[in-house]
C-alpha positions in Angstrom: -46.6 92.5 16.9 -45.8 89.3 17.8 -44.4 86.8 15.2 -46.0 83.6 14.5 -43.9 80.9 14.2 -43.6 78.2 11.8 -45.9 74.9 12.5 -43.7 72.1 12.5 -41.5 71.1 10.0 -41.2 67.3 8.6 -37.4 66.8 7.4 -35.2 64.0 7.1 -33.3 64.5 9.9 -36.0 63.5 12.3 -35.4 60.0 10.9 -31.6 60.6 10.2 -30.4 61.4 13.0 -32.2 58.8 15.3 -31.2 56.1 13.0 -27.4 57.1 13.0 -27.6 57.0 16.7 -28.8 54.1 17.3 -26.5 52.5 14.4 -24.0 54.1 16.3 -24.9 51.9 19.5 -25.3 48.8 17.6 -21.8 49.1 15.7 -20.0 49.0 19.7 -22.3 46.2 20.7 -21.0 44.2 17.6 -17.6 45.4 17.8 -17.7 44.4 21.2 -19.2 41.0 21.0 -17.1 40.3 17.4 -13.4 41.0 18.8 -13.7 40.3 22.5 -13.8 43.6 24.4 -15.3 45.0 27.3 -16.2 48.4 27.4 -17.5 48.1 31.2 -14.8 50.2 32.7 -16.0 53.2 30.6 -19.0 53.4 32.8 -20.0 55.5 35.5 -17.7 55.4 38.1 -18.5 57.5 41.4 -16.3 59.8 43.3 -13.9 59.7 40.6 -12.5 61.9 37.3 -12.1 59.2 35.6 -15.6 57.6 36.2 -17.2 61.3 34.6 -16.5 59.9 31.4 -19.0 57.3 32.1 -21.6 60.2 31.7 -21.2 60.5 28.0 -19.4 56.8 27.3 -22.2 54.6 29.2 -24.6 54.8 26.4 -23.0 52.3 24.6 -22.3 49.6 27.0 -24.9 46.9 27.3 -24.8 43.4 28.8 -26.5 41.6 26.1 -29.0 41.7 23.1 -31.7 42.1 25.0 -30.5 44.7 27.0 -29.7 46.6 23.4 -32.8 45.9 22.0 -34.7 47.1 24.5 -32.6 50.0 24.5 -32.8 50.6 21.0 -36.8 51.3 20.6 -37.2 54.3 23.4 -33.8 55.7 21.9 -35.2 55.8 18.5 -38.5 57.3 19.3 -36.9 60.0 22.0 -34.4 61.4 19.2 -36.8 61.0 16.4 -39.0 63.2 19.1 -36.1 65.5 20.0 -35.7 66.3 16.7 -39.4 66.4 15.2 -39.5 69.2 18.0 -36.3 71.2 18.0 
């Protein structure tokens, strides 16, 4: 017989975890903005090594508040999805 599985599951990490991330994102922009640095050459860089690091790193590299913010609302509602469905 086939099992049934379980209907979906409400827990805290389905808010958790999206509002860590997006913390997360916010902490860089301020730390960036408050003490001057540029994060820019952490993005994507082709037909490099180094630039591969851009892959995971350019998340976190926006050019102003804007930018973040409108960042910020499809990020929390894609990982608050991710994890609603996982």
């Amino acid at each position: 017989m086939l099992k049934q599985r379980e209907p979906f599951i409400f827990s805290t990490g389905v808010i958790g975890y999206p509002l860590l991330f997006v913390l997360i994102v916010w902490l860089v922009f301020w730390f960036e903005i408050r003490f001057g640095f540029d994060f820019n050459y952490l993005g994507i860089q082709p037909r490099s090594i180094k630039g591969l690091r851009g892959i995971f790193l350019s998340p976190f590299i926006h050019s102003d508040i804007k930018h973040l913010f409108h960042n910020t609302i499809p990020l929390f509602i894609l990982t608050m999805a991710l994890f609603f469905f996982l």
